[in-house]
C-alpha positions as CSV (number, residue, x, y, z in Angstrom):
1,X,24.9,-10.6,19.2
2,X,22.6,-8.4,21.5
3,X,20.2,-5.8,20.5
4,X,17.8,-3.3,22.6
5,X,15.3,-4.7,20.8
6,X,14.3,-6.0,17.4
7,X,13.2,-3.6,14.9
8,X,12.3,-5.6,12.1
9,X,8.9,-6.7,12.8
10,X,8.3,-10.5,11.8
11,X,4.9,-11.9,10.5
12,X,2.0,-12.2,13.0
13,X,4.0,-10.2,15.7
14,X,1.6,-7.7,17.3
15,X,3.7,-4.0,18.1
16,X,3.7,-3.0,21.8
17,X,1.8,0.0,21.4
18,X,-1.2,-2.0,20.0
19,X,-1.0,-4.5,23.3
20,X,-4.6,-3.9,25.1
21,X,-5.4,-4.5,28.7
22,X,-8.8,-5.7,30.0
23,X,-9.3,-2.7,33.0
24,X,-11.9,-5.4,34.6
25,X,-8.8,-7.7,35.4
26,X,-7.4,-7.8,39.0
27,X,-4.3,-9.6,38.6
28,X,-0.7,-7.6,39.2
29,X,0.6,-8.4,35.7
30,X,-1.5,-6.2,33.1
31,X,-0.4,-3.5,35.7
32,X,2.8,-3.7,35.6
33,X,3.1,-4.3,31.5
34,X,0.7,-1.1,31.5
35,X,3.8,0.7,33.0
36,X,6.5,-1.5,31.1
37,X,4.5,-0.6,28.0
38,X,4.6,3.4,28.8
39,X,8.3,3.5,28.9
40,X,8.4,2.0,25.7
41,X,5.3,3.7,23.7
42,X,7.0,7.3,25.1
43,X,9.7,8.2,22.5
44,X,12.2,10.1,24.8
45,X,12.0,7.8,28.1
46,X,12.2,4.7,25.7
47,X,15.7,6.5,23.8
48,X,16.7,6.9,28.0
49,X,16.0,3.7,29.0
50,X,17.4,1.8,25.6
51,X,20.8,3.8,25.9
52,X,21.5,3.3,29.0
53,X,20.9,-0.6,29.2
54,X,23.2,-0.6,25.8
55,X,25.8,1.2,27.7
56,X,25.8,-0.4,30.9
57,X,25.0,-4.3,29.8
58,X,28.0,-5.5,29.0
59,X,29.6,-2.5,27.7
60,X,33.2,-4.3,26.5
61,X,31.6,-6.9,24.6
62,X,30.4,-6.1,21.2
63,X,26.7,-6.4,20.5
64,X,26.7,-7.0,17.2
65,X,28.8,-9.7,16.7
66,X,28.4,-13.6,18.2
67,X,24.8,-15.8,18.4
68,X,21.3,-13.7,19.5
69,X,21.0,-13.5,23.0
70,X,18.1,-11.9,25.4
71,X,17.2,-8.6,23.8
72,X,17.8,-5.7,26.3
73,X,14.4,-5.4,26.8
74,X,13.3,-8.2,27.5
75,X,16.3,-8.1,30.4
76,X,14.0,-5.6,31.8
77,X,10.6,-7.2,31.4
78,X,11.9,-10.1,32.8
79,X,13.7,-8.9,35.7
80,X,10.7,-6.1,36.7
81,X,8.7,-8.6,36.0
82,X,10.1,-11.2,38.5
83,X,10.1,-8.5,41.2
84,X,6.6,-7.1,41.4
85,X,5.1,-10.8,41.3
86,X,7.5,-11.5,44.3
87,X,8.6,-15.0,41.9
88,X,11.1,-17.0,41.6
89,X,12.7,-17.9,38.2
90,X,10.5,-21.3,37.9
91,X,7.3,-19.0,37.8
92,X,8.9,-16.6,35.7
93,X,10.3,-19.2,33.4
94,X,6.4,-20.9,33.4
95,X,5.1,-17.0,32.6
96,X,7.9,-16.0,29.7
97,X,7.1,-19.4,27.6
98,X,3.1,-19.5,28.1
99,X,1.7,-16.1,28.9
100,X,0.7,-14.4,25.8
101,X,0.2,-11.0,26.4
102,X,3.6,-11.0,28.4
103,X,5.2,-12.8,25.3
104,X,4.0,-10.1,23.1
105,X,5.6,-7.7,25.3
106,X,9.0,-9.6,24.9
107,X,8.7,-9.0,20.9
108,X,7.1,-12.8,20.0
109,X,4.0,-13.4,17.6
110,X,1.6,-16.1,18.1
111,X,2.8,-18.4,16.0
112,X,6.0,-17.8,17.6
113,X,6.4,-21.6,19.2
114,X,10.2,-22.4,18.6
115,X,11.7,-19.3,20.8
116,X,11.2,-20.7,24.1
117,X,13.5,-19.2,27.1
118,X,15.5,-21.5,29.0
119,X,15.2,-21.6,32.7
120,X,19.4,-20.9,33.2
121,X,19.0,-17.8,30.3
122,X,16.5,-16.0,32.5
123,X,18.9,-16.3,35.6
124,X,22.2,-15.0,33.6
125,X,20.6,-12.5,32.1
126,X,18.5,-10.6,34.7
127,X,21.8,-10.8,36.9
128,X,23.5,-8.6,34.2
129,X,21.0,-6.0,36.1
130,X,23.6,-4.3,38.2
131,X,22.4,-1.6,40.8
132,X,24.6,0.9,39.7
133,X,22.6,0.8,35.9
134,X,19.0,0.4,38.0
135,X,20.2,3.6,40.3
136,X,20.2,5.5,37.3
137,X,17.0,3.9,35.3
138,X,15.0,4.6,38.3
139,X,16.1,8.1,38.2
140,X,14.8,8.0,34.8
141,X,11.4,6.2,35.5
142,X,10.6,8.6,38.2
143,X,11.5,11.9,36.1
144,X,8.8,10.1,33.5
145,X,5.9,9.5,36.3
146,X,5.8,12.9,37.4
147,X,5.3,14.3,34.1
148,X,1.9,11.8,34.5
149,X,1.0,13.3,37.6
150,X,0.5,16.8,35.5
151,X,-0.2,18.8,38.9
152,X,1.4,22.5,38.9
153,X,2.7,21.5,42.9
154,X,6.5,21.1,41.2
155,X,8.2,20.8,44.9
156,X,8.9,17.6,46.0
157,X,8.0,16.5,49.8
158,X,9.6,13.2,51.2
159,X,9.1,10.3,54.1
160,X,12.1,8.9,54.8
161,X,12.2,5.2,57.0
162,X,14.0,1.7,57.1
163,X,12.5,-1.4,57.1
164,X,14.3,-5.0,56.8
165,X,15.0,-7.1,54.1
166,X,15.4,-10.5,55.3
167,X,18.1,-13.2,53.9
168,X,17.0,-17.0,53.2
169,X,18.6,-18.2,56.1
170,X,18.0,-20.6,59.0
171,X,17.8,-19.6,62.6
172,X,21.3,-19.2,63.6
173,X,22.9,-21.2,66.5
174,X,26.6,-21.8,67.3
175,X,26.2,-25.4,66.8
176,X,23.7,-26.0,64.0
177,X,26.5,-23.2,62.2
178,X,29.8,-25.4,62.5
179,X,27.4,-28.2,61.5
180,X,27.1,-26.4,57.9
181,X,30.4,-25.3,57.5
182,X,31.9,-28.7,58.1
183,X,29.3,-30.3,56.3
184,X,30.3,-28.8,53.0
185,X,34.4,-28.6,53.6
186,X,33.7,-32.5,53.9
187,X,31.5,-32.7,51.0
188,X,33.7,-30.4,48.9
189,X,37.0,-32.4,49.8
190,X,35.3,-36.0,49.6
191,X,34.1,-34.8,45.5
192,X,37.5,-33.6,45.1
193,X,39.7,-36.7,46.0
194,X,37.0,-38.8,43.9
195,X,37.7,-36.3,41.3
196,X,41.4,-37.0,41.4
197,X,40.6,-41.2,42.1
198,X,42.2,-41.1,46.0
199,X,40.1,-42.5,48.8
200,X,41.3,-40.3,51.5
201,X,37.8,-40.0,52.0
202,X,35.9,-43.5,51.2
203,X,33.3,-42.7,54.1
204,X,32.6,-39.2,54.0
205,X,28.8,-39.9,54.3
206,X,29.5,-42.3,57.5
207,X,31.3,-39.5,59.0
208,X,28.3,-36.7,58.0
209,X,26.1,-38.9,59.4
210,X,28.8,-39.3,62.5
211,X,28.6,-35.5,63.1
212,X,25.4,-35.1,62.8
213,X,24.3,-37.7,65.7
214,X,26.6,-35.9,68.0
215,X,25.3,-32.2,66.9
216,X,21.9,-33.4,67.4
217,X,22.3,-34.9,71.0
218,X,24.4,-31.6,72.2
219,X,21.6,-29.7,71.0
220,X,18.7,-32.1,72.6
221,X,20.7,-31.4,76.1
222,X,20.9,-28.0,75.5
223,X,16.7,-27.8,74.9
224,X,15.6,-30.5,77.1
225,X,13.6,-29.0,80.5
226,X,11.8,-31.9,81.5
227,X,12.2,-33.7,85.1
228,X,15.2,-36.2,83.9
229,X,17.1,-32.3,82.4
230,X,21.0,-33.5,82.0
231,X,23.1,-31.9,84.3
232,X,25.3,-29.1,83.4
233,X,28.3,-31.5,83.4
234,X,26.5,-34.1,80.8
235,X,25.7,-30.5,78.8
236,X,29.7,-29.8,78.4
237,X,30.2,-33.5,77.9
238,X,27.9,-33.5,74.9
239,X,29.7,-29.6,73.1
240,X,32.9,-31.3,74.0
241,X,32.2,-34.7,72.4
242,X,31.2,-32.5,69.1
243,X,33.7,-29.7,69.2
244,X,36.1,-32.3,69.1
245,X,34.9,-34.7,66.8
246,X,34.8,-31.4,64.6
247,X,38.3,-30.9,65.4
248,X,39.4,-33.5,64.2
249,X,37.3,-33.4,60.7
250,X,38.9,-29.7,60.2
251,X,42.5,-31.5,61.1
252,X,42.0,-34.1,58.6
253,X,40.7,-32.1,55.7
254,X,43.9,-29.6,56.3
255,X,46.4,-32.6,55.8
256,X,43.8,-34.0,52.6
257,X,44.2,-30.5,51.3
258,X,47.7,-30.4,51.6
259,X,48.3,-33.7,49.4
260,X,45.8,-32.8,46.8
261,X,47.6,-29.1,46.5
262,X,50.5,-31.1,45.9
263,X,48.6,-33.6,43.0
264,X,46.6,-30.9,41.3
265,X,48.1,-27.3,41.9
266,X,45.6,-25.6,39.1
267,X,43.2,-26.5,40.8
268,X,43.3,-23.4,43.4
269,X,39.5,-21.9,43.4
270,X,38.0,-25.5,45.2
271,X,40.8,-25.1,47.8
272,X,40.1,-21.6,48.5
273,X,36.4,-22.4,49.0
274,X,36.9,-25.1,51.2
275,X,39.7,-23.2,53.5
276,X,36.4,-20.5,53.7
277,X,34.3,-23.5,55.4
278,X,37.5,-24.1,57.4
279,X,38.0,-21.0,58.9
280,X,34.1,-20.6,59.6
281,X,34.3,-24.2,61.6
282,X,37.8,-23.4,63.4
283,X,35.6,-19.6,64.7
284,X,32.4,-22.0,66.0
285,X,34.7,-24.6,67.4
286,X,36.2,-21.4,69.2
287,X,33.0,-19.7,70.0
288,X,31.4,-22.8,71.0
289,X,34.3,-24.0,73.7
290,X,34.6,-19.8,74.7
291,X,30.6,-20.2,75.0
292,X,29.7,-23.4,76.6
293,X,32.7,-24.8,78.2
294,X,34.2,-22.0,80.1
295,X,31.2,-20.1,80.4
296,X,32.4,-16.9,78.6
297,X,30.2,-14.0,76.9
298,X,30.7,-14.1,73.0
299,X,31.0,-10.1,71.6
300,X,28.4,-9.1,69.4
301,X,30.7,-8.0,66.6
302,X,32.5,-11.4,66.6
303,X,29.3,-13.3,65.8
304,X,28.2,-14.7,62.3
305,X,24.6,-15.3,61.4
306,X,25.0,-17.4,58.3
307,X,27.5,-19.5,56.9
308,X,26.0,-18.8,53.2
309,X,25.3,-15.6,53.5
310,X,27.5,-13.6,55.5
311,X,25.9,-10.3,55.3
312,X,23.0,-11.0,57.9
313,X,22.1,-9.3,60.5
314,X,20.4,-9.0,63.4
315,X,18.2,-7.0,64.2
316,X,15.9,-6.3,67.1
317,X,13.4,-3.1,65.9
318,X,11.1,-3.9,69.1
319,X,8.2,-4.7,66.8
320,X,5.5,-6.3,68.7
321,X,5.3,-10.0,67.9
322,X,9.2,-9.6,65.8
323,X,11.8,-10.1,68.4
324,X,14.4,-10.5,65.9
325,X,14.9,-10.3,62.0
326,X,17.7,-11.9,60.3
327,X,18.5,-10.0,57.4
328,X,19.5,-6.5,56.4
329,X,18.4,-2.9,56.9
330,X,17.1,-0.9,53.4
331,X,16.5,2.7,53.9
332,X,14.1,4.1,51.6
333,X,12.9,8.1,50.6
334,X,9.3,8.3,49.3
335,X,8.1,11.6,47.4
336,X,4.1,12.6,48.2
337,X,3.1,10.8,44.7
338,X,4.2,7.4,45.7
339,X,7.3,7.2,43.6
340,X,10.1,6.0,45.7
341,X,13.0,8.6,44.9
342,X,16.1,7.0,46.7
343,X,17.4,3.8,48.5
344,X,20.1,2.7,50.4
345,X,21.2,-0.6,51.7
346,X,22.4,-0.2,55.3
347,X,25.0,-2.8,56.0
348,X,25.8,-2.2,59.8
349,X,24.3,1.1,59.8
350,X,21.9,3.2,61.9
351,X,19.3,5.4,60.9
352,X,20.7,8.5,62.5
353,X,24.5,7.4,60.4
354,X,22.2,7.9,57.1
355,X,19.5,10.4,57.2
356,X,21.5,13.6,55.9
357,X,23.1,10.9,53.1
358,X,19.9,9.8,52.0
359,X,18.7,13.5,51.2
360,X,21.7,14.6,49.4
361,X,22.1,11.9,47.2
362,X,17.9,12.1,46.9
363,X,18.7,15.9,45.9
364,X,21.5,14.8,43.4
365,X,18.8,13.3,41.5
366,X,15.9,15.5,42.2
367,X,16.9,18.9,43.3
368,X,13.4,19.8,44.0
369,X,13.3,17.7,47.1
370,X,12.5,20.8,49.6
371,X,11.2,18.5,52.8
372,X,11.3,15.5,54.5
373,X,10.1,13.8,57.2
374,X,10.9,11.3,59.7
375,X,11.2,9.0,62.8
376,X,12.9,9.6,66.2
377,X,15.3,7.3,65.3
378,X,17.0,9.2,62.8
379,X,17.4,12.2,64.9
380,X,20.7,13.5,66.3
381,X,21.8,17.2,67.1
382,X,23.9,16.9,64.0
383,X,21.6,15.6,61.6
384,X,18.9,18.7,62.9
385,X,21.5,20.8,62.3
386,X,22.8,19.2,58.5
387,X,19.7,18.6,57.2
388,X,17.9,21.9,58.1
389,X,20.6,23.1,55.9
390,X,19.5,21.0,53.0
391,X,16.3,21.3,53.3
392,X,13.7,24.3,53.9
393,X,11.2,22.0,56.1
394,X,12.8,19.0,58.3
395,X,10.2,17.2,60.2
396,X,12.3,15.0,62.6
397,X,11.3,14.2,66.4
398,X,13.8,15.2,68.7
399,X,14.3,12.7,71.4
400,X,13.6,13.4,75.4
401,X,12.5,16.2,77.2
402,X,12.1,19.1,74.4
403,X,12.7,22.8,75.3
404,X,10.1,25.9,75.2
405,X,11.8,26.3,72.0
406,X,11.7,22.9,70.6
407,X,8.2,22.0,71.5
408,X,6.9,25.5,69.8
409,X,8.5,24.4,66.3
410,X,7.2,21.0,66.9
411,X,3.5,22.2,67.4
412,X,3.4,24.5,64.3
413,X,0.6,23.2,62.2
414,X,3.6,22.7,59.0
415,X,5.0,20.4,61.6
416,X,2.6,18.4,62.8
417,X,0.3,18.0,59.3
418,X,3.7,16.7,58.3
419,X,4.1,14.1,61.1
420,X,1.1,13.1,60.5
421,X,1.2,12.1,56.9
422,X,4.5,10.6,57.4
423,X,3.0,7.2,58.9
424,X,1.8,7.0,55.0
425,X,5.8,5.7,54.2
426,X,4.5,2.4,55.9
427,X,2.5,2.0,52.6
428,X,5.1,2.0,50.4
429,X,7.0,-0.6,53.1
430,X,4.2,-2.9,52.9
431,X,4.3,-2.7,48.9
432,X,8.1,-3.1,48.9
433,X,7.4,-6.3,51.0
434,X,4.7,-7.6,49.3
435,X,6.4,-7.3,45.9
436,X,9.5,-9.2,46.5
437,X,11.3,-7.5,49.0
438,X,10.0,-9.5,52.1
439,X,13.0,-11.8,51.7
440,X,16.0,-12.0,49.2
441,X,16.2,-15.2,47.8
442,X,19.8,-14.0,45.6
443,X,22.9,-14.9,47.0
444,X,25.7,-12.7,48.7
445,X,25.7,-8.8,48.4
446,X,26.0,-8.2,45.2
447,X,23.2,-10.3,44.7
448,X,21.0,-8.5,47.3
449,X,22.1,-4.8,46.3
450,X,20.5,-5.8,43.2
451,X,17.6,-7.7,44.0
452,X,16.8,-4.5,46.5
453,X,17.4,-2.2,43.2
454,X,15.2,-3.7,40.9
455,X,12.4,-4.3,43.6
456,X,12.4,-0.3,43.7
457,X,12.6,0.2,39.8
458,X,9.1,-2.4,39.5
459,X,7.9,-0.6,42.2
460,X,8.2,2.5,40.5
461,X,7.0,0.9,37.2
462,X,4.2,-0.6,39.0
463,X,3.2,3.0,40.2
464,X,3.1,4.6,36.4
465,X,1.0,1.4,35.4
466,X,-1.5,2.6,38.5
467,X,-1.7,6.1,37.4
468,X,-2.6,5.0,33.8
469,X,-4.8,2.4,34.5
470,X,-6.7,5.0,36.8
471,X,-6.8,7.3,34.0
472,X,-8.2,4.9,31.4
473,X,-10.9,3.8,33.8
474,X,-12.0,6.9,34.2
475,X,-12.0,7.2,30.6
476,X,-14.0,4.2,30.0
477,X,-16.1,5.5,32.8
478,X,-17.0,9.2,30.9
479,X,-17.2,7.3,27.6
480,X,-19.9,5.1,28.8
481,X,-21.6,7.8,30.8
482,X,-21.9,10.2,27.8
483,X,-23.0,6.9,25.7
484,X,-26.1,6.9,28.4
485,X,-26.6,10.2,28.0
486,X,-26.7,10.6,24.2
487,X,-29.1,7.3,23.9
488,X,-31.5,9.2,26.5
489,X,-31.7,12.1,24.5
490,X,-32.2,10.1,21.0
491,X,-34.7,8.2,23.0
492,X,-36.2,11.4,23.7
């Protein structure tokens, strides 16, 4: 049985509208429950929100019916939550048990001991967050921040850029990679004989430890540039002695694989994920013999960058100081209030491949969307040309030697006040980054679609908090200035 959230109040539990924030406090978390707590206190965002979490969550299974689980809402908390403190599920799990204005939040009372979370309920239950459902909530959150903003400018301008999002990975080589796939096919296959009482594999950790030695002293010869440096023969002696040594793990775990297919057939899904480590080690061995041995160039596009996570990148932006980023591209459109209207996750993508798709699909959602701006490195004679159709001002760089023509437009003062406030996008980057999105901890990408997706909806969120706690400062701020001023004249 899941519900959106409990209506039946229970004794000692304090209603979310009555939850108060202490505006002297600097911490992130009264901010963000400031914003969670406007969505709920406003009647139509809150009937928004609540339907569209009841029809997305789960939508087959039958709320009603079954044992209580997470209530929708706290889904949300948690997972906004999560993402604006840039946590992991140990702090959350540490926050959700024994913070207790975030508890009331959730729906608990004081006296409310028993209902504790458990650390594995917080993880299955925020990952019911797809990105599809937080696509549309966002949409929903934004609509409800600029009714806050209460200014009569109704036309929306953008700033579009891309930053990366990196993946928890390690730094990639061709060596330490066939290292980690054939350490877990050997792992994988040594628990799955024990499993099935055969010995095919008695000394799996002597032959770990086995591999290891000779990955580490190919890549000591490799790094070495001291006065005894091996030769380049003692080099390819040392990849060879590896390469084949791994050859003949991936050999042997083929023929255990074929025996254990034969003594438990059901038991398809561990083969399939150990043939996966397979064919990543039989690519290194490839690459690695191609690469070292007879000296050939390995294409770009036939590289891997992580064993576990399969979707990194990498990327050279010629930041000074970055080299190289391992992870993934996010494309992101800002509006002039701060609210991030649109994102995109750009898996092998450009900038100049997405600029004209990030403003229609911004536009789908919010149709007053009249101008953007950005970088040279969206621009392309097509995009000018798409996007000037779109919108009625496009503030994009063209690249190289511009005509009499192009340098007039570009030194109209619309133009160029433009350009100039579209360096303010960076902001919002260094937000993003800050709040969570400086590296995805979630796994493959699914999980980083939606780790990216609900980084921009507590982002957002965050942003409504901001404007309200603004507002009641300044509040507090006339209330105790016209307290001064009515004691003077009393005094008087």
């Amino acid at each position: 049985m899941r519900v959106v959230q409990n209506t039946q109040m229970e004794l000692g539990e304090i209603d979310v509208s009555q939850i108060k924030f202490d505006l002297r406090s600097r911490d992130d978390i009264p901010k963000i429950l400031c914003g969670l707590q406007h969505l709920y206190l406003n009647e139509a965002l809150r009937h928004k929100v609540f339907a569209l979490l009841a029809s997305k969550i789960a939508p087959r299974v039958d709320k009603h019916n079954g044992r209580p689980g997470m209530t929708l809402w706290s889904i949300l908390v948690c997972g906004v939550l999560r993402l604006d403190l840039n946590a992991d599920y140990d702090r959350l799990h540490e926050l959700v048990n024994q913070h207790r204005t975030l508890r009331e939040m959730l729906g608990h009372n004081l006296c409310d001991e028993d209902k504790k979370y458990a650390y594995q309920t917080l993880v299955d239950n925020v990952s019911l967050l797809t990105p599809e459902l937080l696509d549309q909530l966002n949409q929903i959150i934004v609509e409800g921040g600029h009714v806050l903003i209460k200014k009569d400018e109704r036309a929306l301008r953008g700033r579009c850029d891309s930053f990366v999002v990196e993946t928890d990975v390690h730094f990639p080589t061709d060596i330490n990679l066939l290292g980690d796939a054939l350490r877990k096919a050997i792992m994988l296959t040594a628990r799955w004989c024990e499993s099935q009482r055969l010995n095919y594999w008695r000394q799996y950790r002597y032959n770990l430890r086995q591999l290891k030695r000779l990955m580490r002293s190919a890549q000591s010869k490799k790094r070495r540039k001291t006065a005894d440096q091996p030769s380049n023969t003692q080099k390819i002696q040392a990849y060879q002695a590896y390469i084949d040594q791994a050859q003949y793990h991936v050999d042997k775990i083929q023929t255990t694989l074929t025996k254990l297919a034969a003594t438990a057939p059901t038991e398809l899904l561990q083969k399939i994920e150990i043939e996966g480590y397979l064919q990543h080690a039989k690519r290194q061995i490839d690459q690695i013999d191609r690469r070292f041995i007879k000296g050939e160039i390995i294409p770009h596009q036939e590289k891997v960058f992580s064993i576990f996570e399969p979707h990194t990148e990498w990327i050279s932006k010629g930041k000074a100081g970055v080299p190289v980023e391992l992870g993934v591209k996010v494309c992101i459109l800002e509006d002039q209030h701060q609210f991030i209207l649109h994102h995109h996750v750009m898996e092998r993508q450009t900038d100049d491949q997405i600029a004209v798709t990030m403003v229609t699909e911004a536009k789908k959602r919010f149709p007053m969307l009249n101008a953007c701006s950005f970088d040279k490195g969206f621009h392309s004679p097509a995009n000018q040309a798409e996007l000037a159709q779109h919108l009625d001002q496009v503030t994009l760089s063209k690249k190289g030697k511009l005509s009499k023509e192009r340098r007039a437009i570009e030194q109209t003062e619309e133009f160029v006040k433009a350009r100039r406030a579209h360096s303010a996008v960076e902001s919002a980057i260094n937000a993003l980054e800050v709040h969570g999105l400086d590296k995805c901890p979630d796994h493959g990408m699914g999980g980083f679609k939606r780790y990216v997706a609900l980084a921009i909806v507590a982002r957002n969120i965050r942003r409504i908090g901001d404007i309200l706690w603004q507002q009641d400062m300044e509040r507090e701020r006339k209330a105790i200035k016209r307290n001064l001023k009515l004691k003077h004249q009393q005094a008087a």
